[in-house]
N, C-alpha and C positions, 0 to 999 in steps of 0.2 A: 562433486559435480564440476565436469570444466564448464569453460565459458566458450557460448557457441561463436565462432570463428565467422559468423555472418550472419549478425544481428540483424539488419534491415532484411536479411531474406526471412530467416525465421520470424519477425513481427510479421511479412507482408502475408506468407504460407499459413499462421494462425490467420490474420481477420480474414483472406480471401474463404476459408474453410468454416466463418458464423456467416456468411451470407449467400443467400437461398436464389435461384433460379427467379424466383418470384419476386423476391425483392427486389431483385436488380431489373428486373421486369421483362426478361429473355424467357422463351421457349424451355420448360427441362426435358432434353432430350434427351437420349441414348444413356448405357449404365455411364453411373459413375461411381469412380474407382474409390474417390475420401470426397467429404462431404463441401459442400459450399460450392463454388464456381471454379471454373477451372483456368487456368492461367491465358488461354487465345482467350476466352471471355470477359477478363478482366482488362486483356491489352484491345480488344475490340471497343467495349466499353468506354475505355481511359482516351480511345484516338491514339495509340502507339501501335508500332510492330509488337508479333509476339515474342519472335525474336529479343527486339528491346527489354520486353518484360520479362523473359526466362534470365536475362543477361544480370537483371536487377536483382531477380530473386537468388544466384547462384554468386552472387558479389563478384560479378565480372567487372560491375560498373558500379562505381560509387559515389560516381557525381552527376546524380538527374537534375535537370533545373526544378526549380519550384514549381513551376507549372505542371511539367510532370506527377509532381509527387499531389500536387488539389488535384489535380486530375485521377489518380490513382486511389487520393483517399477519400474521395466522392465515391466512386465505384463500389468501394469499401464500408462505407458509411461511415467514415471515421467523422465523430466531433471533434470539436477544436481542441482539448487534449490530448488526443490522440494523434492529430495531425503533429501538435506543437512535439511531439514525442516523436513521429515518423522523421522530421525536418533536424533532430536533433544526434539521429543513429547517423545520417549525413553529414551534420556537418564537419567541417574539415579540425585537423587539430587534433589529439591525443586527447582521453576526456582528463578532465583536471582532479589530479588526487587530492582527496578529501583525507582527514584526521579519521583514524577508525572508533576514538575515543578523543572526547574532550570533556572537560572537566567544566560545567555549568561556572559562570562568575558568582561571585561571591553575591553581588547585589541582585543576580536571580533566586538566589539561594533565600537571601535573607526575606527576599518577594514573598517566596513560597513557604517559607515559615509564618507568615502576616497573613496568610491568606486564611477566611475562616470560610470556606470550600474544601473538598478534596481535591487536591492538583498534585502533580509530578511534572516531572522534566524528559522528554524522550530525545535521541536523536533520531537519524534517517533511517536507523535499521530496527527501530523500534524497544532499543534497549532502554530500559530503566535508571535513569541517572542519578534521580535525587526524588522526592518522596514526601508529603508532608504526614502527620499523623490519620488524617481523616482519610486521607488515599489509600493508607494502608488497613484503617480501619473496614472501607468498601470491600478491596481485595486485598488479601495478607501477600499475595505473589508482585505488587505495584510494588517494591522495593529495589532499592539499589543493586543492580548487578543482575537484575531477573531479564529475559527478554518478552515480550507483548505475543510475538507471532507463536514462540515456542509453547508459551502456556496455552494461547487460544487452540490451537492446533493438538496438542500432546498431555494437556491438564483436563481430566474429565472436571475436577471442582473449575476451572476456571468456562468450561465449555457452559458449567449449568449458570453458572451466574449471569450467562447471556441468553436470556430467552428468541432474540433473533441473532444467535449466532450465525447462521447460514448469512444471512444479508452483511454484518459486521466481518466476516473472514473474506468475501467481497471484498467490502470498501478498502480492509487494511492491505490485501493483497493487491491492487488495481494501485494503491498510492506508494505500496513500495517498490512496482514496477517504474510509476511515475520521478521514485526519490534517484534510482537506481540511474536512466537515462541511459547514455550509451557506455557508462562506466560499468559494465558488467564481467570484468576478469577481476573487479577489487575483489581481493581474497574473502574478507569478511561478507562481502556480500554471497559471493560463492560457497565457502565453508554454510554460513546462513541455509540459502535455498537449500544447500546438497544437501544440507541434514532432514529436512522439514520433505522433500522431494521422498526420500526413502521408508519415512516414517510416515507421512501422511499418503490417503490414495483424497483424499480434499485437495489437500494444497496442491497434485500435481496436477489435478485437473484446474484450478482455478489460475496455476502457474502457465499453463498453458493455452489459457487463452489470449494470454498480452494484452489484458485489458490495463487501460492508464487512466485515472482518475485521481486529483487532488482530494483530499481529508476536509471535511467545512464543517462548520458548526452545524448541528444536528441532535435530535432527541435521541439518546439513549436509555432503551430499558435494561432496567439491573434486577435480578431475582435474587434478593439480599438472603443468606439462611437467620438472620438475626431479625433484620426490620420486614420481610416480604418485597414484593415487587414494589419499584418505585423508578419513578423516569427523573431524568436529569438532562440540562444540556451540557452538551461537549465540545470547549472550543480550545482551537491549537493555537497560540501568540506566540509570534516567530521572535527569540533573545536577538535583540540586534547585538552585532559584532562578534557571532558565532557561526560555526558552520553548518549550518542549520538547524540546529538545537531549539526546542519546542516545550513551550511552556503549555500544559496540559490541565483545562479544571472543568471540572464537573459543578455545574450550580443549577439548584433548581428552579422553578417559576416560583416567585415569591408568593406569602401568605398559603400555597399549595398545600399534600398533606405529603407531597414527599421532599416538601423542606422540614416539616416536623418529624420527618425520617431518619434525615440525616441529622439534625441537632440531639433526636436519641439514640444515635451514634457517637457522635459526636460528645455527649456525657458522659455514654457508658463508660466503665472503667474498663476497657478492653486490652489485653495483652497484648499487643504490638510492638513488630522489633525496632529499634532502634537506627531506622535505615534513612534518614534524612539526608548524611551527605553522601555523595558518591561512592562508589566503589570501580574495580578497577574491574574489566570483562576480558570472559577468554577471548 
């Protein structure tokens, strides 16, 4: 997959195409040709020429004031992530290259062996860094050098494990648009999407809507084939002094029956590999 050559037009051409005649609270008149509102409606809307606004979507112009752009993602219905994501395809400067692989510290490492939760270490593109026993005990695929998107996406075992998959390939794909920004020719992110793009018809439609959303702590259900269903919460803690590497754990509501879930996981003598430190990624 290359990298499209006019990011800010394509995010503007997806949201103006989720928002409805109604929403925006105009007339729907006359056919229309792709869905959503159509670009004089959007510059009518926002107080610009249409002019102005064909000029933005076609990367004619790549410096709107700020005002422009609240004004444009009002019309839009963009939230504040979405905005913070509209303001960042603008701004000026080369986006700044990131590590495509980094190697977790040592004293996150030794964290995540201490830890009596299942937790792993991800970076931005959702790969597998490093892994504790109980992580791998949940899902045998949570191992070093596996990636998150590919198995959600391309693993039927990983698809059932997630009883609300549909809402989970959501969040994960909305936060890797968010990780991504306006650094969208990095290769790995590219090689990533283009693979997931050809092989999933999910991910191209979810890839195509540019929806941007941070990852928060949140209940997740697991439909364990060992213990049965059992919820956990999921929080991300950012390794300080890394490039954004993510410390990943699953704990449940204490005294619950799905912390006595995981501690008979956690006993069993289960066969799991050996995947605790990192490994290196294609």
């Amino acid at each position: 997959m290359s990298a499209p050559k006019n990011a800010l037009g394509a995010f503007l051409r997806a949201r103006r195409g989720l928002v409805t005649p109604g929403q925006a609270g105009i007339p729907d008149t006359g056919v229309r040709r792709v869905p959503g509102l159509r670009r004089e409606e959007v510059a009518m809307l926002a107080g610009i020429s249409a002019d102005y606004y064909l000029r933005l979507e076609r990367g004619r112009d790549r410096n709107p004031s700020v005002q422009v752009l609240e004004s444009i993602a009002r019309v839009l219905r963009l939230d504040d992530e979405h905005l913070a994501h509209l303001l960042t395809l603008v701004s000026e400067g080369p986006p700044r290259r990131r590590p495509h692989w980094e190697a977790p510290p040592e004293g996150a490492l030794k964290l995540l062996d201490s830890l009596v939760h299942p937790a792993f270490i991800e970076n931005r593109y959702f790969d597998v860094l490093a892994s504790n026993a109980l992580a791998r005990a949940v899902s045998p695929r949570l191992v070093a050098g596996r990636n998150q998107l590919r198995d959600l996406f391309l693993e039927p075992a990983e698809q059932a494990l997630h009883p609300d998959w549909a809402t989970v390939t959501e969040c994960f794909i909305a936060n890797l648009r968010q990780a991504a920004g306006k650094d969208v020719d990095d290769p790995r992110f590219l090689a990533l999407t283009g693979e997931l793009s050809a092989a999933s018809t999910r991910f191209r439609a979810l890839w195509a809507r540019h929806e941007v959303r941070g990852q928060r702590g949140t209940p997740l259900r697991l439909a364990h084939p060992r213990v049965g269903e059992l919820t956990v919460n999921r929080e991300r803690l950012a390794i300080s002094g890394t490039e954004g590497l993510m410390l990943v754990v699953y704990h449940p509501d204490a005294g619950s029956v799905d912390a006595d879930k995981l501690a008979l996981l956690a006993s069993a003598d289960l066969p799991t590999p050996d995947a605790r430190r990192p490994a290196a990624l294609a």
